[in-house]
N, C-alpha and C positions, 0 to 999 in steps of 0.2 A: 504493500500500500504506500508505503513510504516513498518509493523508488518514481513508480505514478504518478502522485503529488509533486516530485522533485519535475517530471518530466513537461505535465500541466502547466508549472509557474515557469519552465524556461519556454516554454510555446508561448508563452501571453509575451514573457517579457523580447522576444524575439521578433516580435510583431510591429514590424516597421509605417504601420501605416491607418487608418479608421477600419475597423471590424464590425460588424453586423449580424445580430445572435437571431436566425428563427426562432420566437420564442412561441411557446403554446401555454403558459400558465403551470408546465408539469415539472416534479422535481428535477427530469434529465435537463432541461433547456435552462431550467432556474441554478443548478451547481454551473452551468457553466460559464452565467451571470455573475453569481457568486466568485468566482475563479476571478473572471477577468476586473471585476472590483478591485481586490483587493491585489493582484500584478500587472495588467496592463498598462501601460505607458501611453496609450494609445485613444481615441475619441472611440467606445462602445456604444450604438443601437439597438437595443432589443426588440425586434418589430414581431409584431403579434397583427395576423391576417385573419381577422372575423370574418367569419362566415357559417350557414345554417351546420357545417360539419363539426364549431364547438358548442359546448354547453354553455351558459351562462354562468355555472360554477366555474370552467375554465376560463374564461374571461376576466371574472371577478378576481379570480387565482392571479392570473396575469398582471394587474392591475395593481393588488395588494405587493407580491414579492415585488416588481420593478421597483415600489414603491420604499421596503423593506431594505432593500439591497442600495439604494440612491441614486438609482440610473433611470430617467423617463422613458416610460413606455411610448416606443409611435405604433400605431394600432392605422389598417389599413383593411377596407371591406373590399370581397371579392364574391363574384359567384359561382362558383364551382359548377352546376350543373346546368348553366350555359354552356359548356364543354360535352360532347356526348360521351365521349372515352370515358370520360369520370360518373356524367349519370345514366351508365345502362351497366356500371356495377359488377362489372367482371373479373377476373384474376388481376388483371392489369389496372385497374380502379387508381391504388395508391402511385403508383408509379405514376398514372398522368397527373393526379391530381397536385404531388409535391414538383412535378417539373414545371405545371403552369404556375402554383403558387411563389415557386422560388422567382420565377423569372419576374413575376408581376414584382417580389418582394425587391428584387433589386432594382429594377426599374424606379422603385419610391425612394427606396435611399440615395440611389446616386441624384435626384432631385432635390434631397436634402444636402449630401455631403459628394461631392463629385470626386471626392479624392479617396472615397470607401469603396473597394473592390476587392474587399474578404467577407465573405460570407458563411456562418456556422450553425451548424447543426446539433440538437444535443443527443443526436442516435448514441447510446453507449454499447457499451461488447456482448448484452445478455443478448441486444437487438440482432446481432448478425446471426444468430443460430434460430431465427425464425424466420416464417416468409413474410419477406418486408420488399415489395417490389420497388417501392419509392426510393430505395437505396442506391439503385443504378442512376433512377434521374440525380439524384444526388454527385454520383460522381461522374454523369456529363455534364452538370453545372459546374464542377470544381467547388461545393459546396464543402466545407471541412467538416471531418466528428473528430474533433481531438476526444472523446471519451472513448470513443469505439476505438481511437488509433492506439489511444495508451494502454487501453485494457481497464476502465473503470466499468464495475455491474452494480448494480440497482443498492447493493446493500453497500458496499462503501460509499456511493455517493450520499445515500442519507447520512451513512455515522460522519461526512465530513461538514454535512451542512450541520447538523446536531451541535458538533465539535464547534466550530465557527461561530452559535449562539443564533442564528435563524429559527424563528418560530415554525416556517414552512417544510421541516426537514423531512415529517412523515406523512404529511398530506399524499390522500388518496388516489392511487393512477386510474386516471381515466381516457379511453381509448376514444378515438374517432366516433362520429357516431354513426356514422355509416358501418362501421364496423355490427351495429345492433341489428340490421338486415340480413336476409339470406341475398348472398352473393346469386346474381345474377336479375336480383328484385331491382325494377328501374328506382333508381334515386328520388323521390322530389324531396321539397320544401313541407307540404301538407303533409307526408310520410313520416316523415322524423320529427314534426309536430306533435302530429300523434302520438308517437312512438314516447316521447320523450315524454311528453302529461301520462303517459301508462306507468314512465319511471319513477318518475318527480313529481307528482299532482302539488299543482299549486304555483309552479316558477311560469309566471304570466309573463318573463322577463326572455323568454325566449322568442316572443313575439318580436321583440326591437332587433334581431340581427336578420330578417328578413326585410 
């Protein structure tokens, strides 16, 4: 673990230039905010892309840790299932979806900061031994996981946000929500409306990311 940590703070500190964190509200994207807090040298973005595929707990999430951490969230709406790849929900779902998100997500930042052209991911190591098609758009974007790269899994990264005094170390993982469909079930908005008042009765707050 020690070795990891040692390899994370020379990655931040070696970072010659503005960095930009996909952020999703979830502990992998939040230790890696964390990280770059407290060693980068560098201008960090955390951009969090709302859309009907998070929760309004993850949002909320998103919102609270940036805020925790001292870095402003930029938060940016997109619609996923304007794309047909992404909503007719196939094997291939995640892979279109993170290659159109990435691209729209960079496209906002270098309008913000034109001199930021590193973009990161908080995929970590447990991630690659499952099927995560979104991984390859990831690395035809040139998008980085220093988690995945050094070898961080799910449980050291909480004991280090723990360690570091963050209230958000053990908060809940929660997946996609597409992910709650049977693959192959076409995607909409009114679907996972549903779906989600079947999970949550009561979050009328899912309404606003439509």
């Amino acid at each position: 673990m020690k070795e990891r940590l040692l390899r994370l703070k020379a990655f931040w500190e070696g970072q010659l230039g503005p960095c930009a964190i996909g952020f999703s509200g979830g502990v992998d994207s939040a230790f890696v905010l964390a990280s770059a807090k407290r060693w980068a040298r560098v201008r960090i973005y955390p951009v969090l892309a709302v859309s009907c595929l998070l929760s309004p707990f993850a949002i909320e999430n998103a919102q609270k840790i940036s805020k925790e951490v001292g870095i402003p969230l930029i938060r940016f709406t997109w619609q996923p299932f304007a794309i047909d790849e992404i909503a007719r929900n196939d094997r291939f779902r995640c892979y279109f979806c993170k290659k159109n998100m990435y691209h729209l997500l960079k496209e906002k930042v270098s309008k913000i900061d034109s001199d930021c052209h590193h973009i990161l991911d908080g995929t970590q190591f447990d991630d690659l031994f499952r099927e995560r098609p979104g991984l390859f758009a990831l690395q035809e974007l040139g998008v980085q996981t220093p988690l995945a790269d050094y070898g961080f899994r799910k449980t050291e990264i909480r004991s280090y946000l723990k360690e570091w005094g963050y209230s958000f170390w053990n908060i809940p993982s929660e997946s996609c929500l597409a992910t709650k469909l049977e693959r192959g079930e076409r995607l909409t908005k009114q679907k996972l409306t549903a779906l989600y008042f079947g999970l949550e009765t009561g979050k009328n707050t899912l309404l606003l990311i439509f």
